[in-house]
Every structure is written in structure tokens, then in C-alpha cells.
C-alpha positions in Angstrom: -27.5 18.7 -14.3 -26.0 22.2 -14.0 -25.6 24.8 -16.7 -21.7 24.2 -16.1 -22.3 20.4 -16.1 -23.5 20.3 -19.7 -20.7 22.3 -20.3 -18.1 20.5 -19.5 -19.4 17.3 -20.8 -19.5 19.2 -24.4 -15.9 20.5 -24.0 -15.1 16.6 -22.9 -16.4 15.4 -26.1 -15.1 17.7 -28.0 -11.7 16.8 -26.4 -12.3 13.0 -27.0 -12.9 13.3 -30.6 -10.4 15.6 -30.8 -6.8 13.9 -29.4 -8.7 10.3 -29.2 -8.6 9.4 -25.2 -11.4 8.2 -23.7 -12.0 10.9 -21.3 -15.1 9.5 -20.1 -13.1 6.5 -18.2 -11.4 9.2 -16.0 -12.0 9.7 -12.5 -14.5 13.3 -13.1 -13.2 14.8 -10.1 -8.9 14.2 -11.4 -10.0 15.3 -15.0 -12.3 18.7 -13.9 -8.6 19.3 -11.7 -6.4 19.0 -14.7 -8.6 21.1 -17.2 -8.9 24.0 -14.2 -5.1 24.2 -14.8 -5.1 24.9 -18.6 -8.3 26.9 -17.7 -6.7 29.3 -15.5 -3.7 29.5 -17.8 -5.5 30.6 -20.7 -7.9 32.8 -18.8 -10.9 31.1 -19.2 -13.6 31.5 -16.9 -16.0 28.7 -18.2 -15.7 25.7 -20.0 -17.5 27.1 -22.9 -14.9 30.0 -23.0 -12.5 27.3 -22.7 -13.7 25.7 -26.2 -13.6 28.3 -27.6 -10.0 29.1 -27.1 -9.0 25.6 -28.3 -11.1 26.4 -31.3 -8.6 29.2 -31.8 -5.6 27.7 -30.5 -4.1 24.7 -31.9 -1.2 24.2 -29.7 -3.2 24.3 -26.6 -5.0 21.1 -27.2 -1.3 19.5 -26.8 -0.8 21.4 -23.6 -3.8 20.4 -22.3 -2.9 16.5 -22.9 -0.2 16.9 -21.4 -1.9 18.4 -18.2 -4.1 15.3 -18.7 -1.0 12.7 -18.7 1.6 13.9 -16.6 2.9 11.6 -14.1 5.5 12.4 -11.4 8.6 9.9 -11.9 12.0 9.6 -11.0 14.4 6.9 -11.1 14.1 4.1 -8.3 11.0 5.9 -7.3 9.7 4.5 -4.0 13.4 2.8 -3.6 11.1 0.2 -0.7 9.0 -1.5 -3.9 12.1 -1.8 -6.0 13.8 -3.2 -3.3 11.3 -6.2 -2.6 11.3 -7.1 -5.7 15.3 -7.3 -5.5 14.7 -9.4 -2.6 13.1 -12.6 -3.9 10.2 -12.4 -6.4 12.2 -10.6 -9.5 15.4 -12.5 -9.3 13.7 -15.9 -8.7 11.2 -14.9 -12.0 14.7 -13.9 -14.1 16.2 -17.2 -13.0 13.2 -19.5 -13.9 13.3 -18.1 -17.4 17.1 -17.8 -17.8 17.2 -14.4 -18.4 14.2 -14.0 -20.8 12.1 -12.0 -19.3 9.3 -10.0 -21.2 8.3 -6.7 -19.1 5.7 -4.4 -19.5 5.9 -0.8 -18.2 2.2 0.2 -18.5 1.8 4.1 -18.0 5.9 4.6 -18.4 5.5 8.4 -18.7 9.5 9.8 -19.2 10.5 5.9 -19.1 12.4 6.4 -15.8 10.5 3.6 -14.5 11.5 0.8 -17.7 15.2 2.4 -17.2 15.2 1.5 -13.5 14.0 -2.2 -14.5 16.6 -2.3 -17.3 19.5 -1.3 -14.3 18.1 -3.5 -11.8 18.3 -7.1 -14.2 21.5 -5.7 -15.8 23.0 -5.5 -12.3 21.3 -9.3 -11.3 23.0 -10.7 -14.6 26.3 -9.2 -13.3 26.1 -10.2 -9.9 25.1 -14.2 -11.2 28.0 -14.0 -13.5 25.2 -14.5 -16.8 26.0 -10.9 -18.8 25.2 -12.6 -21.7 21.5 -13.1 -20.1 21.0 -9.3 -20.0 20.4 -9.6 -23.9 17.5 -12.1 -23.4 15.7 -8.9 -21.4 13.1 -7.0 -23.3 10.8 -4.2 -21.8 7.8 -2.3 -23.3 7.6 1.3 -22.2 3.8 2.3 -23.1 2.2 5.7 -22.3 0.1 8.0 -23.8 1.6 11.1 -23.6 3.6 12.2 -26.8 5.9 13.9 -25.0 6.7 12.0 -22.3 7.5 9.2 -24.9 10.2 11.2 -26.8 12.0 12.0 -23.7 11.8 7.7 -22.4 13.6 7.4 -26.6 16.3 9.8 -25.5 17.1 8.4 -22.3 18.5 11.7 -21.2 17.7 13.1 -17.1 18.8 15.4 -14.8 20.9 14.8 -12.0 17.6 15.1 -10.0 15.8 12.1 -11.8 18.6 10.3 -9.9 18.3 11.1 -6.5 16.4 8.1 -4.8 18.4 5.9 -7.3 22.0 3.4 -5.7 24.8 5.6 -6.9 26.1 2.4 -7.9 23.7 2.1 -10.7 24.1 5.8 -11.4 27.4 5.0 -12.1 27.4 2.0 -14.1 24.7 2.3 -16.2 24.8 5.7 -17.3 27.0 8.6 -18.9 27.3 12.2 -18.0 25.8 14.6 -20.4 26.4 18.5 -20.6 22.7 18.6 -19.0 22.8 15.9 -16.9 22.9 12.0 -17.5 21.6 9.2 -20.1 21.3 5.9 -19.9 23.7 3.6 -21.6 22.9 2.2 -24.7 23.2 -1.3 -24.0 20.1 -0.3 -22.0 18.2 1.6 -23.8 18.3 -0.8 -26.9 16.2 -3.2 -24.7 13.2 -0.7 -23.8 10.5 -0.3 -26.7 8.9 3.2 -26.7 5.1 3.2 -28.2 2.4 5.4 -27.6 -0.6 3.0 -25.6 -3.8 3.8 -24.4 -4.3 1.8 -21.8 -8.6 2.7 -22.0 -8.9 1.8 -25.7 -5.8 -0.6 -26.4 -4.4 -4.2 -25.7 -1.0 -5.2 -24.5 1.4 -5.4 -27.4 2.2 -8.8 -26.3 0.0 -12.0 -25.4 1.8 -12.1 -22.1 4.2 -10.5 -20.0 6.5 -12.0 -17.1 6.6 -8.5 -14.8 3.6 -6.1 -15.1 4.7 -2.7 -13.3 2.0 0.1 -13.8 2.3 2.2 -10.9 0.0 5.2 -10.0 -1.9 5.5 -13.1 -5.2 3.2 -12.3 -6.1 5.5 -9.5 -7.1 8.3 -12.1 -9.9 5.9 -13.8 -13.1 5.4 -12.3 -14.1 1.5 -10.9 -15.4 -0.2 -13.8 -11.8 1.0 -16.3 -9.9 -0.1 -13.0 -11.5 -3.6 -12.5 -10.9 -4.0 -16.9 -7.7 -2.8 -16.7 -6.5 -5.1 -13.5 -7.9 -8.4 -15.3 -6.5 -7.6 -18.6 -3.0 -7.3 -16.4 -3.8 -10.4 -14.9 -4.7 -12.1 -18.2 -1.6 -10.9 -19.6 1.1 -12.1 -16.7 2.6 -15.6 -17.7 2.6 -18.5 -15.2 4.5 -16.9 -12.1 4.8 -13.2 -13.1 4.6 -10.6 -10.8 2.2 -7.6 -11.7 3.3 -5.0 -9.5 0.8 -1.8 -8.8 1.3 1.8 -6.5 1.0 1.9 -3.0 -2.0 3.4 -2.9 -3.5 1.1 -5.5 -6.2 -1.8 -4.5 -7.1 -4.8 -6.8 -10.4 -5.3 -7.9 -12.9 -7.4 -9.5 -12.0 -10.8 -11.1 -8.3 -10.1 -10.9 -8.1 -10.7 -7.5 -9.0 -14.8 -8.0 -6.3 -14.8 -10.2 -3.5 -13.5 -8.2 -1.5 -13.6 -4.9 -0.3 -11.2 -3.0 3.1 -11.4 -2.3 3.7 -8.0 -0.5 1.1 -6.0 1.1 3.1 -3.1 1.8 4.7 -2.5 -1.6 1.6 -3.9 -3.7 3.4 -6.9 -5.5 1.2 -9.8 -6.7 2.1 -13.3 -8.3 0.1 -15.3 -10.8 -0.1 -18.9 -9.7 2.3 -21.0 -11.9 
């Protein structure tokens, strides 16, 4: 182990302890890219010089979580996944449980991802002439990041959070602001904000019907992956769909669990 190694392995402690993540599930490569970012903003050439700056500066420890945290999000994001789910699997799910349908946002960062969920059932209760349903709909929004989770309360974007999103939906389900657009509050009363850490935490709920963490296992290493993906699996009713990012691959004992319903867009089923 390098000089530098044992370096950043104190700093990484030190960070644990300090804003209580569990650093050491993160992919090391993702986390040494993150900190480099902070680094270089606050001039630090080593990781020791880095400490030492945090030692001094209060306020960077929350900038530095939330160089740890951020996710890039936008309404309808990938508009393909949202789509297949449209398609078959999500309004089948909805129908089965006449409307009640517990959903779980795993990783939610500025909640446009629970919003988008909260638009696309609102829209299927319309369509299937059950408005009344749209009140049986609740979503958890979890995430980590503090700041992230006071924007998903607000519910207030700019016009560019929008941009991959049916201006249909734009239009129907939220106002205009003087900065840009929120989502209506018959909506946002169904999304639950809480802080979650997915490394150390359990599901606020014994079982969910929809699963959607998208692009936030990639950034833990194998083992946190493979725990994470059967605690998903453990927590998905009968039939509900857990779906993951493109780029994501099941692992371990999860994949005994669950079928595959889409290869393309990464949406599984548990057997009913």
C-alpha cells in the first residue's frame, strides 16, 4: 500500500464517521473521482492536505456529500424505460391492485424520478375513467443526499428538467412558476421525502409493488450490489416489477427470484 493509499483510506474514515455513509461499500475508483473534485476546488494536493482543510472548514464536508451523491435526473429520463412500462407491465400491476399501488423510488435524488411515476398512474387513472384510484397511489422518494431531498419536498424544476418529458403531462400535472414549473399538489401529497441510505438502512416498507432505482447500484462494489438487489427482490410483492438502469446487471440470489420482462430497458417481475 502506497504512502497516498493510507492516506486516503484515513480521510475515508474520517469522512465515514463524520457524515455517517458507508464509504467503504463504494466502488474505490467512483469515490477517489468525486473527492479529486472537492480536492481540486479547495486546492489540495493530497488527501492529507485535504483533511486538513475539512478540519478547518465546516461547510466543505456538505459540499463534498454532495459531490458524493449527485445523480443526473430529469423528468421522463430515458423516455424508452418509461414507456415499457406504459406498455403492459405498470398498468396491468395498477389494475390487479385497483389502484393501490405502494412504490419505491430508491436513490430519488431531486425526486424527478417519484414525480414522473406520480404523472404516469395519474394519467392511467384518467385514461380508465378511476380518478378516484389516483388517491390509493403512494410513493417513497428515498435518497441520501440532504439537498437533493429538499428540492424532491418543493417539487419546483426548470423548464429544462422537462425536456424529455410528454408535454401533455407537462401541462396537466404541473403549474408555471416565476423560475420555472412545480408539480401539482394533488401529486406531490402522494410522494414521501426521507433521507435513506441504501448501504446501512431497510426499506420503510415490508414490500413494495414497483421498485425503480435507476443508476445508483453501479457506484457500489459487487458484494453491496448483490445485498442491495435481493433486499429489492425481497421487498417487491407477488408480481411487482423492480425496474434498474440500463447499464445495470442483476446479481447473486436475486436473479432466482425474478424474471426478466425487458432486456433492453432492465424491467424485472417477481413471480406471483
Amino acid at each position: 500500500m502506497t504512502d497516498r493509499d493510507v492516506e486516503f483510506e484515513r480521510l475515508t474514515r474520517r469522512l465515514s464517521a463524520a457524515s455517517g455513509m458507508s464509504l467503504e461499500v463504494y466502488k474505490d475508483k467512483c469515490l477517489r473521482r468525486r473527492i479529486a473534485v472537492r480536492m481540486r476546488a479547495c486546492g489540495a494536493a493530497s488527501y492529507d492536505e485535504y483533511l486538513a482543510f475539512l478540519d478547518r472548514n465546516a461547510d466543505e464536508l456538505h459540499r463534498l456529500q454532495d459531490a458524493l451523491t449527485i445523480n443526473v435526473t430529469r423528468f421522463y429520463r430515458n423516455p424508452e424505460t418509461w414507456d415499457a412500462l406504459r406498455a403492459g407491465p405498470l398498468p396491468a400491476c395498477w389494475r390487479e391492485r385497483e389502484g393501490a399501488l405502494r412504490v419505491w423510488s430508491a436513490g430519488c435524488a431531486s425526486g424527478e424520478e417519484p414525480y414522473t411515476i406520480a404523472m404516469i398512474v395519474a394519467e392511467l387513472a384518467e385514461q380508465s375513467g378511476r380518478p378516484d384510484w389516483l388517491r390509493r397511489l403512494e410513493i417513497d422518494a428515498t435518497d441520501v443526499d440532504r439537498a437533493s431531498l429538499e428540492r424532491a419536498a418543493a417539487g419546483e424544476y426548470r423548464a429544462e428538467a422537462f425536456q424529455e418529458t410528454p408535454p401533455a403531462f407537462v401541462t396537466r400535472w404541473t403549474v408555471e412558476t416565476p423560475t420555472g414549473r412545480q408539480v401539482r399538489p394533488e401529486l406531490r401529497r402522494l410522494v414521501h421525502v426521507t433521507r435513506l441510505d441504501l448501504a446501512r438502512e431497510q426499506p420503510l416498507r415490508p414490500l413494495y409493488d414497483l421498485i425503480c432505482c435507476r443508476n445508483v447500484v453501479i457506484y457500489f462494489d459487487r458484494p453491496m450490489q448483490e445485498r442491495l438487489f435481493e433486499s429489492f427482490a425481497g421487498h417487491l410483492s407477488p408480481g411487482g416489477l423492480l425496474v434498474l438502469g440500463k447499464v445495470e446487471t442483476l446479481l447473486g440470489g436475486a436473479r432466482d427470484q425474478l424474471t426478466m420482462l425487458d432486456t433492453r430497458e432492465r424491467i424485472y417481475r417477481r413471480a406471483a
